[in-house]
Backbone as JSON Lines, residues from 0, in Angstrom:
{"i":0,"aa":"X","n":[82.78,21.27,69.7],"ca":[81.49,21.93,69.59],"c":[81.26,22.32,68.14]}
{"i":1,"aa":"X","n":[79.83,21.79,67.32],"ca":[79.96,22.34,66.1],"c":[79.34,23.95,66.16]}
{"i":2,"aa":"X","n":[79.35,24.28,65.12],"ca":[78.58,25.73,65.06],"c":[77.24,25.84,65.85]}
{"i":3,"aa":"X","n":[76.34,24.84,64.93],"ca":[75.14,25.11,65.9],"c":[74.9,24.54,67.09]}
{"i":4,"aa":"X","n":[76.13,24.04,67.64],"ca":[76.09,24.1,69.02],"c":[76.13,24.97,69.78]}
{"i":5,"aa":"X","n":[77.51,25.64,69.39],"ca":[77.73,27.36,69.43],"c":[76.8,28.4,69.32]}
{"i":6,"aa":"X","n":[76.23,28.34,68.52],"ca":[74.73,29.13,68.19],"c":[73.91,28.47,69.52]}
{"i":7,"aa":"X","n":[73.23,27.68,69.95],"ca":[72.42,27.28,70.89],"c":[73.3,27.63,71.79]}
{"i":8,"aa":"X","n":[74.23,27.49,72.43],"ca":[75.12,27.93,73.66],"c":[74.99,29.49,73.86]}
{"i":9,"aa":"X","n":[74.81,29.86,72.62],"ca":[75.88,31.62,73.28],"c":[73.98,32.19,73.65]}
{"i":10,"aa":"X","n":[74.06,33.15,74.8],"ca":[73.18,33.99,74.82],"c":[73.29,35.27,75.51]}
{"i":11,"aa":"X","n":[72.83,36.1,75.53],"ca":[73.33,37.57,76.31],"c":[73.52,37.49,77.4]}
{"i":12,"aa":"X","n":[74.42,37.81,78.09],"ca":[74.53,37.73,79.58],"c":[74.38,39.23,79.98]}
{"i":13,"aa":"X","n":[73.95,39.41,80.93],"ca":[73.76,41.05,81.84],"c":[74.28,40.81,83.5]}
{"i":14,"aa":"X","n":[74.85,39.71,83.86],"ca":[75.54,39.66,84.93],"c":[76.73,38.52,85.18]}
{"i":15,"aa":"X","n":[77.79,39.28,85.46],"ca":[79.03,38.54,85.87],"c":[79.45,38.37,86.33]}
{"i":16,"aa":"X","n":[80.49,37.19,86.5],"ca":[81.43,37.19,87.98],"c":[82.42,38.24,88.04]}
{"i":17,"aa":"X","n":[83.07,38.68,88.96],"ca":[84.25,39.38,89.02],"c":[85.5,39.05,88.39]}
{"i":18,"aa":"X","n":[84.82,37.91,88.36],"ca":[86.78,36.95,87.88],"c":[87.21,37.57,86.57]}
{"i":19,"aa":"X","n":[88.55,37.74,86.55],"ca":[88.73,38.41,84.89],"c":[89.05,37.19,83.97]}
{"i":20,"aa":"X","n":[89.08,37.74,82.53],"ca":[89.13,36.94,81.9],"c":[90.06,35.99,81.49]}
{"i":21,"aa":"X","n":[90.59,34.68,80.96],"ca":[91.84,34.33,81.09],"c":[92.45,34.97,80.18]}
{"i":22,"aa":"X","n":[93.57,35.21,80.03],"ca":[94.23,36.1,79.05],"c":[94.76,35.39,78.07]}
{"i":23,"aa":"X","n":[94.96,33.66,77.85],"ca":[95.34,33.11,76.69],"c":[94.17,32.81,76.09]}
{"i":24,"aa":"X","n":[92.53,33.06,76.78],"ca":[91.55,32.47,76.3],"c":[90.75,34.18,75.33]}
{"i":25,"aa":"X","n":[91.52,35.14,76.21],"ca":[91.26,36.43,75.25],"c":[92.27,36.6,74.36]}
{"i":26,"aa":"X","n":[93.34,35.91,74.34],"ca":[94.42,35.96,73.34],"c":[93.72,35.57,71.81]}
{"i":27,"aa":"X","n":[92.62,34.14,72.01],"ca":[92.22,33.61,71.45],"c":[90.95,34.05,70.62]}
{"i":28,"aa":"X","n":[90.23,34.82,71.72],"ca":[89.23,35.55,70.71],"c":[89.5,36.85,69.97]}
{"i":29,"aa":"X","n":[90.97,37.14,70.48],"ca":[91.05,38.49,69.14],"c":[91.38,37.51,68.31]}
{"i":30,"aa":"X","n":[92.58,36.7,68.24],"ca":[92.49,36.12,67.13],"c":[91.84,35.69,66.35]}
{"i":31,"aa":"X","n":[90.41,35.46,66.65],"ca":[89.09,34.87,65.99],"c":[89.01,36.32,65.35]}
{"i":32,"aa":"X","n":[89.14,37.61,66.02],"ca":[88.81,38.67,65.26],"c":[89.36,38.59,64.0]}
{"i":33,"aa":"X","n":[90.68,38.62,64.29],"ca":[91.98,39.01,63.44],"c":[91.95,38.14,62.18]}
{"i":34,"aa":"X","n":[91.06,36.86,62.1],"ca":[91.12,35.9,61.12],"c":[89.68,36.03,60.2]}
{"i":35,"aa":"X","n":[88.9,36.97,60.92],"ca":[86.88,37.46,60.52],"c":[87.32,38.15,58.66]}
{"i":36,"aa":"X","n":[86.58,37.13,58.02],"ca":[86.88,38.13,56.88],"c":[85.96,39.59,56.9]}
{"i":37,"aa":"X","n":[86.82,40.41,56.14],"ca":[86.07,41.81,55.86],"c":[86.49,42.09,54.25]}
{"i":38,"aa":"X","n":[86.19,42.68,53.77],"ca":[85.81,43.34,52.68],"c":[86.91,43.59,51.83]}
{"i":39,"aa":"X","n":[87.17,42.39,50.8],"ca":[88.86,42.98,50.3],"c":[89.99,42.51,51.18]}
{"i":40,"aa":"X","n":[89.51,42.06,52.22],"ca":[90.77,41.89,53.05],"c":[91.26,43.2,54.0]}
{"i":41,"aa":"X","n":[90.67,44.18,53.65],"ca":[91.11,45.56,54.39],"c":[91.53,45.58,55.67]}
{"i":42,"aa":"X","n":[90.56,44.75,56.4],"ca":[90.41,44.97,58.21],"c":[90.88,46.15,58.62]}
{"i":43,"aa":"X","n":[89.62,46.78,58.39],"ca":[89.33,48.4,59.2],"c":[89.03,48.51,60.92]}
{"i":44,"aa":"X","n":[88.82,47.17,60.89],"ca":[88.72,47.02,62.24],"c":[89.95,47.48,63.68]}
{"i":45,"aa":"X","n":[89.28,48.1,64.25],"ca":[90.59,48.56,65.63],"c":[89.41,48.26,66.81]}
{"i":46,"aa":"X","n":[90.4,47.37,67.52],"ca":[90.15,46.81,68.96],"c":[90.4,47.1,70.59]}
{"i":47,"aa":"X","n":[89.63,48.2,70.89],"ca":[90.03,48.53,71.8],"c":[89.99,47.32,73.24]}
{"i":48,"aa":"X","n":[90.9,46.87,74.09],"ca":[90.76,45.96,75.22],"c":[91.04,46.56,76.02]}
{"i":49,"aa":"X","n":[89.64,46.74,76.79],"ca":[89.09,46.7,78.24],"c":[89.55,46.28,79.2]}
{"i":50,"aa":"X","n":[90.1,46.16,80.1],"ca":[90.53,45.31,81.46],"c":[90.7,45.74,82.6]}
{"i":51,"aa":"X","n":[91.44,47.04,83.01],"ca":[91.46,47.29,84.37],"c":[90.07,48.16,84.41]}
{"i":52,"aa":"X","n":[90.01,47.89,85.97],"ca":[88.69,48.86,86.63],"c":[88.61,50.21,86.05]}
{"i":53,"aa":"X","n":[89.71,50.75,85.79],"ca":[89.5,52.59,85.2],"c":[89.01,52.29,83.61]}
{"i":54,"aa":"X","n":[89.38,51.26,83.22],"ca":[89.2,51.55,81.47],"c":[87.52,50.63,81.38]}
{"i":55,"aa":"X","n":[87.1,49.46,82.21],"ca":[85.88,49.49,82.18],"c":[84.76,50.27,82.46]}
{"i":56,"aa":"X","n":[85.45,51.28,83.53],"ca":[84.05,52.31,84.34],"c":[84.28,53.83,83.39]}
{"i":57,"aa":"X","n":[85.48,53.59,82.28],"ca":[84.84,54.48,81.53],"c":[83.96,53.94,80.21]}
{"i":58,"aa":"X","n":[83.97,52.93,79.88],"ca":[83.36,52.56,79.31],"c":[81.48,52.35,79.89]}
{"i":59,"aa":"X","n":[81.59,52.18,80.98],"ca":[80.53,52.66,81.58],"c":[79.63,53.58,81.89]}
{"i":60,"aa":"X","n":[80.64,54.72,82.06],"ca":[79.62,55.63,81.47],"c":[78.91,56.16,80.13]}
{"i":61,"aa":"X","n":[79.25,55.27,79.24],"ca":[78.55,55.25,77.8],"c":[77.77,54.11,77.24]}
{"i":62,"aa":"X","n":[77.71,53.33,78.25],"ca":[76.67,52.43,78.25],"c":[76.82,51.08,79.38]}
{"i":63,"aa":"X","n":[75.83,50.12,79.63],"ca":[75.68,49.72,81.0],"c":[76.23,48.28,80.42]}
{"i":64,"aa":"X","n":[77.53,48.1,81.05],"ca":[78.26,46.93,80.36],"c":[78.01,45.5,81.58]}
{"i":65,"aa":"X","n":[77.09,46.11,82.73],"ca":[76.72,44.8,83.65],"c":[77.28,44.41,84.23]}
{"i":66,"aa":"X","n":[78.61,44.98,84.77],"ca":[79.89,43.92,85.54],"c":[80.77,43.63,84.96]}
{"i":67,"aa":"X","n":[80.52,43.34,83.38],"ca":[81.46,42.59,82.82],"c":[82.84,42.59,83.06]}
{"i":68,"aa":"X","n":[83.85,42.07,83.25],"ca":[85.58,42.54,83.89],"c":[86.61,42.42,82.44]}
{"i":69,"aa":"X","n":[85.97,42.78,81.37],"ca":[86.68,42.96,80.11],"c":[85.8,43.24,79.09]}
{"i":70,"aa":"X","n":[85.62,44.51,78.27],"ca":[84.93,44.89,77.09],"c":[86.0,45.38,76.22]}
{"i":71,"aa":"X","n":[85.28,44.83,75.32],"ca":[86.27,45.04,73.5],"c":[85.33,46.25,73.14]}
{"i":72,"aa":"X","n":[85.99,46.79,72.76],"ca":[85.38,48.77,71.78],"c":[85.58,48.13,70.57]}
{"i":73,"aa":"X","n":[84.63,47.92,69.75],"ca":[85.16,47.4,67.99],"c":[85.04,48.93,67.55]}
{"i":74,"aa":"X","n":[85.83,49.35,66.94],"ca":[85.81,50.4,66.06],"c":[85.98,49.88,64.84]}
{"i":75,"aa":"X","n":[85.68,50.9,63.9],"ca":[86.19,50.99,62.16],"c":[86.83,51.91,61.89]}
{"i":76,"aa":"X","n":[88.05,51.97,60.87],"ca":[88.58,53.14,60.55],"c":[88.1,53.08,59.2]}
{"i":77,"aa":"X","n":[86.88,54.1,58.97],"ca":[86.37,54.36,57.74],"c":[87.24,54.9,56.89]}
{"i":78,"aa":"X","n":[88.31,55.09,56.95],"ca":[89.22,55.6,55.67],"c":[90.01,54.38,55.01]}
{"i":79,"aa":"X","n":[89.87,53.42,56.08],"ca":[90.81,51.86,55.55],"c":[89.88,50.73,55.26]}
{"i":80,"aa":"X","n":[88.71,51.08,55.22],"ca":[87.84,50.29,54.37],"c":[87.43,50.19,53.5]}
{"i":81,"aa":"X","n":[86.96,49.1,52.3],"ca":[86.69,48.74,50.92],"c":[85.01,49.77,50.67]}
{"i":82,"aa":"X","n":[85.3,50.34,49.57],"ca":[83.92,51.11,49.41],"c":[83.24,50.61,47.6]}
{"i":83,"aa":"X","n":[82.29,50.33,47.92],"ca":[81.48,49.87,46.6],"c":[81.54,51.13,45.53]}
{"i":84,"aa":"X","n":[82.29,50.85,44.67],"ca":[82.4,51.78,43.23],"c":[80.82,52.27,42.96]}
{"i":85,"aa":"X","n":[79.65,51.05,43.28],"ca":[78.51,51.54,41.97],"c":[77.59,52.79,43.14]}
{"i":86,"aa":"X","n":[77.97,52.66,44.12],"ca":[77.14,53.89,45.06],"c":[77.61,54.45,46.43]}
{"i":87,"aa":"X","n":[78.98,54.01,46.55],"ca":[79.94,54.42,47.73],"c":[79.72,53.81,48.55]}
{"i":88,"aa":"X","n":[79.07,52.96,49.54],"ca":[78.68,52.36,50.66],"c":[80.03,51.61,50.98]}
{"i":89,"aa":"X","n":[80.41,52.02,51.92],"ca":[81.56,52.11,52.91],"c":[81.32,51.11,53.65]}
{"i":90,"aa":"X","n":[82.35,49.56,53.4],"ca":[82.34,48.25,54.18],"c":[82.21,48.45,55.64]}
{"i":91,"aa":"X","n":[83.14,49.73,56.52],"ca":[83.77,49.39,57.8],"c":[83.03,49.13,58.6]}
{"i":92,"aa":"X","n":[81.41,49.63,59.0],"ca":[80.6,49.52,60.06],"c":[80.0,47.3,59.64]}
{"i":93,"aa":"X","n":[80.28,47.06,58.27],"ca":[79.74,45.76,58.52],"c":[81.36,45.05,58.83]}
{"i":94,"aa":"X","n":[81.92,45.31,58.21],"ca":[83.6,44.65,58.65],"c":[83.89,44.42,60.06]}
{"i":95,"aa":"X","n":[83.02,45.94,60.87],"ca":[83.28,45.83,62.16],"c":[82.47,44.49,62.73]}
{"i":96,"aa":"X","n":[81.26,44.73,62.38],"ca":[80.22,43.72,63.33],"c":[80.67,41.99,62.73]}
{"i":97,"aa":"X","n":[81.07,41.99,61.57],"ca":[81.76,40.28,61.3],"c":[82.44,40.25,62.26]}
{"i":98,"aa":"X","n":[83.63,40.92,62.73],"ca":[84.21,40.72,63.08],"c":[84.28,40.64,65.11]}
{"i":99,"aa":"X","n":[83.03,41.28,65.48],"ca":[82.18,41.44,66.53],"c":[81.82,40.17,66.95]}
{"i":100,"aa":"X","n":[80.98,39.47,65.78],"ca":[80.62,38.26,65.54],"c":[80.87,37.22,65.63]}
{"i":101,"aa":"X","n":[82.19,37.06,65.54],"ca":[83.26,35.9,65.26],"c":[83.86,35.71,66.39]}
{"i":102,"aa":"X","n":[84.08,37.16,66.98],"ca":[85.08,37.05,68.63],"c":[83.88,36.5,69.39]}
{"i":103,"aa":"X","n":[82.14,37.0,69.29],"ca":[81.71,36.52,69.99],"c":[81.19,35.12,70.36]}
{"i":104,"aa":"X","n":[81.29,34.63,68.96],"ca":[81.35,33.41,68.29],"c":[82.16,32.23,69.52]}
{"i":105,"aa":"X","n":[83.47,32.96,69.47],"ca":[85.03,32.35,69.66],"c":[84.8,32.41,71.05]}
{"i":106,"aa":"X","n":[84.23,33.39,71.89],"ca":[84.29,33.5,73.23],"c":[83.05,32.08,73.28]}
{"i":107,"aa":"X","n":[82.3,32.38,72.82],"ca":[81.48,30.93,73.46],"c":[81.78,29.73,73.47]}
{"i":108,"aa":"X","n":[82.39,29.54,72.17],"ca":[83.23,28.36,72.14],"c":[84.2,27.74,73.41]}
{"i":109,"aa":"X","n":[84.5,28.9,73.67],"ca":[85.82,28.84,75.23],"c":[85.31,28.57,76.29]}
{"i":110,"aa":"X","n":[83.57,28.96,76.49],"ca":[83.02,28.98,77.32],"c":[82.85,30.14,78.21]}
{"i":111,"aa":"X","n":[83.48,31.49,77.44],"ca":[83.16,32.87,78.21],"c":[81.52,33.15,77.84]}
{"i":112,"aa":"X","n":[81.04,33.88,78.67],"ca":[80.04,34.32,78.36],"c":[80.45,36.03,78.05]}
{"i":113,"aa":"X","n":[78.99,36.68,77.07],"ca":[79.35,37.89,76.53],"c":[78.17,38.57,75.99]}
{"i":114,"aa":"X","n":[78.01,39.54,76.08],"ca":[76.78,40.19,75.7],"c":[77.63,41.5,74.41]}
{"i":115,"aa":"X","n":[76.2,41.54,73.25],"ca":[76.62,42.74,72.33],"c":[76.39,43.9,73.01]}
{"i":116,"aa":"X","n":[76.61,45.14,72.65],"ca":[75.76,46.42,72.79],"c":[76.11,47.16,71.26]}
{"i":117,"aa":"X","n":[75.25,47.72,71.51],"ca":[74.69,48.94,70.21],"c":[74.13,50.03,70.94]}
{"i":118,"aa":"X","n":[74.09,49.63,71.99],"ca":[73.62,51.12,72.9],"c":[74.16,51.53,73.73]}
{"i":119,"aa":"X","n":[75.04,52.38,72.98],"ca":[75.84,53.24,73.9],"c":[76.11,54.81,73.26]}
{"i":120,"aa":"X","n":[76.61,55.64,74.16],"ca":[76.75,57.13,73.82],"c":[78.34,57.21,73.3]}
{"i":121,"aa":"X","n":[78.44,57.13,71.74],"ca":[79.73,56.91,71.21],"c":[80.39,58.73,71.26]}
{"i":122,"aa":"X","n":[79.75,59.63,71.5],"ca":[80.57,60.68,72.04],"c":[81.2,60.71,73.58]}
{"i":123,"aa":"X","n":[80.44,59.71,74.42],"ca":[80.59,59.93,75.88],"c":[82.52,58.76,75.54]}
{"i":124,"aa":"X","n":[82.02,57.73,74.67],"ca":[83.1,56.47,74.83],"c":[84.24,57.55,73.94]}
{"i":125,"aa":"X","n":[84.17,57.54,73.09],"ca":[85.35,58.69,72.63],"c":[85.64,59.59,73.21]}
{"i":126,"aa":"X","n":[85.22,60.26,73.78],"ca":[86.15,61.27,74.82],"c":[86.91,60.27,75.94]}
{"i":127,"aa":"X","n":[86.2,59.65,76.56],"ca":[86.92,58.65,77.96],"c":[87.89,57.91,77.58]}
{"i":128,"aa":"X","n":[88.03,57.47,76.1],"ca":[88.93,56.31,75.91],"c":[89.72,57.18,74.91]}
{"i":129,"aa":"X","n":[89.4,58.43,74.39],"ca":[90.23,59.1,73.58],"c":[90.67,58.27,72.38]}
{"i":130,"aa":"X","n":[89.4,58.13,71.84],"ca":[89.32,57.2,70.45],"c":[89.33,58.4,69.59]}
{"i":131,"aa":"X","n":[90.85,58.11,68.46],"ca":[90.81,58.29,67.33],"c":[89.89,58.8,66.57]}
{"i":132,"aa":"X","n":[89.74,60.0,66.09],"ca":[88.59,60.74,64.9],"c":[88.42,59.79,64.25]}
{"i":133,"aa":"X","n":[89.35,59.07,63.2],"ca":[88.72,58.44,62.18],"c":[88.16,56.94,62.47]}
{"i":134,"aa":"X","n":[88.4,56.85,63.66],"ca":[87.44,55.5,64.27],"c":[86.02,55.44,64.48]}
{"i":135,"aa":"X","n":[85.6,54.55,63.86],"ca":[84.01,54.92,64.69],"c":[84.03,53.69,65.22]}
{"i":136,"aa":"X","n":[83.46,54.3,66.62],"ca":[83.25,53.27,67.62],"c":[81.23,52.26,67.18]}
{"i":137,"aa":"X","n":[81.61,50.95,67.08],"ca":[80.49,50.41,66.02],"c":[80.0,49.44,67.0]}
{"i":138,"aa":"X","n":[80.29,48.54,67.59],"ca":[80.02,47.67,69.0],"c":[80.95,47.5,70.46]}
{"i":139,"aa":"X","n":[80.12,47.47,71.34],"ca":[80.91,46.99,72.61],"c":[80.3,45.24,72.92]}
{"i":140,"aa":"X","n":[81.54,44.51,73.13],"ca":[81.07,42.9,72.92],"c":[82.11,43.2,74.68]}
{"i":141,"aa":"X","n":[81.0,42.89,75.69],"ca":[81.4,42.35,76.76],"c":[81.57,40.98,77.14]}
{"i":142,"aa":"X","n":[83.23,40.87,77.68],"ca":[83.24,39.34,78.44],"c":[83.64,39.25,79.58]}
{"i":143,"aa":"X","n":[83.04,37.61,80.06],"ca":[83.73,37.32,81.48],"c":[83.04,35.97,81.21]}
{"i":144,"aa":"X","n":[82.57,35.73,82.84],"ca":[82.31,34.38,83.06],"c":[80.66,34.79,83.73]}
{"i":145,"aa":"X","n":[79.68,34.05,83.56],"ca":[78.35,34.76,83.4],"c":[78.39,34.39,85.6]}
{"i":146,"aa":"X","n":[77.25,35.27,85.99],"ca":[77.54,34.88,87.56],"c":[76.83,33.83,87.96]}
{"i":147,"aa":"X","n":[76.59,33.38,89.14],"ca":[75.99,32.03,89.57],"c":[74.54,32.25,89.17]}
{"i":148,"aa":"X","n":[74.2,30.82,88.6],"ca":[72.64,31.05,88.36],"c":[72.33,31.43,87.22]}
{"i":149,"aa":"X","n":[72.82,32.22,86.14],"ca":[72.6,33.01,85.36],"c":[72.61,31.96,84.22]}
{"i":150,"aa":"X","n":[71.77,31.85,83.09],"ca":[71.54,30.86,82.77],"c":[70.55,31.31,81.25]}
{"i":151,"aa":"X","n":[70.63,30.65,79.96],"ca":[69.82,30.92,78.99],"c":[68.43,30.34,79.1]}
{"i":152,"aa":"X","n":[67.37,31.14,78.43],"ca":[65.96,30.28,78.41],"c":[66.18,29.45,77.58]}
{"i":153,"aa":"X","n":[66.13,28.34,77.71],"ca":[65.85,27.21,76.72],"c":[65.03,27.07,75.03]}
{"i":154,"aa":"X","n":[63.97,27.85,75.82],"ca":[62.84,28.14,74.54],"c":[63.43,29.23,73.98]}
{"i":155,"aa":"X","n":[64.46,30.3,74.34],"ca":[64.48,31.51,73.66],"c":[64.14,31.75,71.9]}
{"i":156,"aa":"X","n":[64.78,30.17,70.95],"ca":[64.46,30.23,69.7],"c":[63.65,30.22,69.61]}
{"i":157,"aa":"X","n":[62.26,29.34,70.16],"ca":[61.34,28.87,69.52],"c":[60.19,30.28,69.96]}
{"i":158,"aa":"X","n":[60.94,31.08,71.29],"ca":[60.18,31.8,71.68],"c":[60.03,33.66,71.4]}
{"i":159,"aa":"X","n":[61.33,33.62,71.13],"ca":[62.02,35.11,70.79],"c":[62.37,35.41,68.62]}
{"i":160,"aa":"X","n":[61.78,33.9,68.12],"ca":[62.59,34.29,66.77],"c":[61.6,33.76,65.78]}
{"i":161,"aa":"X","n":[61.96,34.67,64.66],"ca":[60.55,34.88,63.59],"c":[60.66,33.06,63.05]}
{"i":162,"aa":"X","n":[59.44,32.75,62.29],"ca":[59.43,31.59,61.56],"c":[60.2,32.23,60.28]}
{"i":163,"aa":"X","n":[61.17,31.31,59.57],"ca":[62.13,31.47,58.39],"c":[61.24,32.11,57.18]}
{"i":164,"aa":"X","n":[60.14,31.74,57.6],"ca":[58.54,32.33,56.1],"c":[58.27,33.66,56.72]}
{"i":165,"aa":"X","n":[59.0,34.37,57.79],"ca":[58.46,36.33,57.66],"c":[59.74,36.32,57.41]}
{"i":166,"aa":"X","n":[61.0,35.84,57.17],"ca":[62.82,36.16,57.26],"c":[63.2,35.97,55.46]}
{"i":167,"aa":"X","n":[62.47,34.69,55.37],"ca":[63.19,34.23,53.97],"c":[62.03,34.22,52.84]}
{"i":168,"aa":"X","n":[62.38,35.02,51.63],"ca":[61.53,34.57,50.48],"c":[62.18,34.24,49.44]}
{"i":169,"aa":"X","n":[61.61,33.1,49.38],"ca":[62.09,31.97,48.21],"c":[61.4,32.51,46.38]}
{"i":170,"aa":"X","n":[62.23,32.93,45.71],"ca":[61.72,32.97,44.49],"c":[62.09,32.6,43.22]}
């Protein structure tokens, strides 16, 4: 599969099968994490894995993960990330999402399906999962196997995404 195959393949899923995930095929997308460049090389990144019923339904109550039967917590540890000398801006929250990116990347490739979130209550997920102060919890990237039927719109590019002339200016 090339990239923009990958790119046309992956799309949000909001419903899943029960089946869990294979575990050499999640072996595989941390490793896609573990290889995501970040900033300097730092990898501030910490990975929380999701899997049994108690550690998904607390993740549930901080945001609506759809069924999914395995969610990754990407955190950053903002103290182990590269910070820009000329105005401080602190790599870890983009270190995190490359690296968000890449697993989610890697899961499509495998053929998991997976949805991002950004919406969730990161005080409700830190207390339940008893995440680390200096972590900030930055995405939840849910996987599994999408359920019967469930299926991408075809048109979604042509229908959901700006023309490259409101995105890109050429000068």
């Amino acid at each position: 599969m090339t990239f923009t195959q990958c790119q046309q393949a992956r799309f949000s899923v909001r419903r899943y099968s029960p089946q869990p995930v294979d575990p050499a095929l999640l072996q595989e997308v941390l490793q896609a994490g573990r290889r995501s460049p970040t900033a300097c090389n730092k990898q501030p990144q910490r990975v929380l894995v999701l899997q049994s019923k108690e550690a998904t339904d607390k993740a549930a109550k901080a945001a609506n993960i759809h069924g999914g039967p395995c969610v990754l917590v990407v955190c950053a540890d903002r103290t182990q990330a590269w910070v820009r000398p000329y105005d401080g801006m602190n790599s870890a929250v983009i270190d995190a999402t490359i690296v968000t990116d890449q697993m989610m990347m890697a899961a499509t490739e495998r053929g998991l399906s997976s949805l991002w979130i950004c919406h969730f209550n990161p005080d409700i997920l830190r207390e339940e999962l008893e995440i680390p102060h200096e972590w900030l919890p930055v995405n939840l990237l849910v996987l599994g196997y999408a359920a019967e039927g469930v299926q991408a719109d075809p048109d979604r590019f042509e229908n959901n995404r700006l023309p490259l002339s409101d995105t890109c200016f050429f000068r």
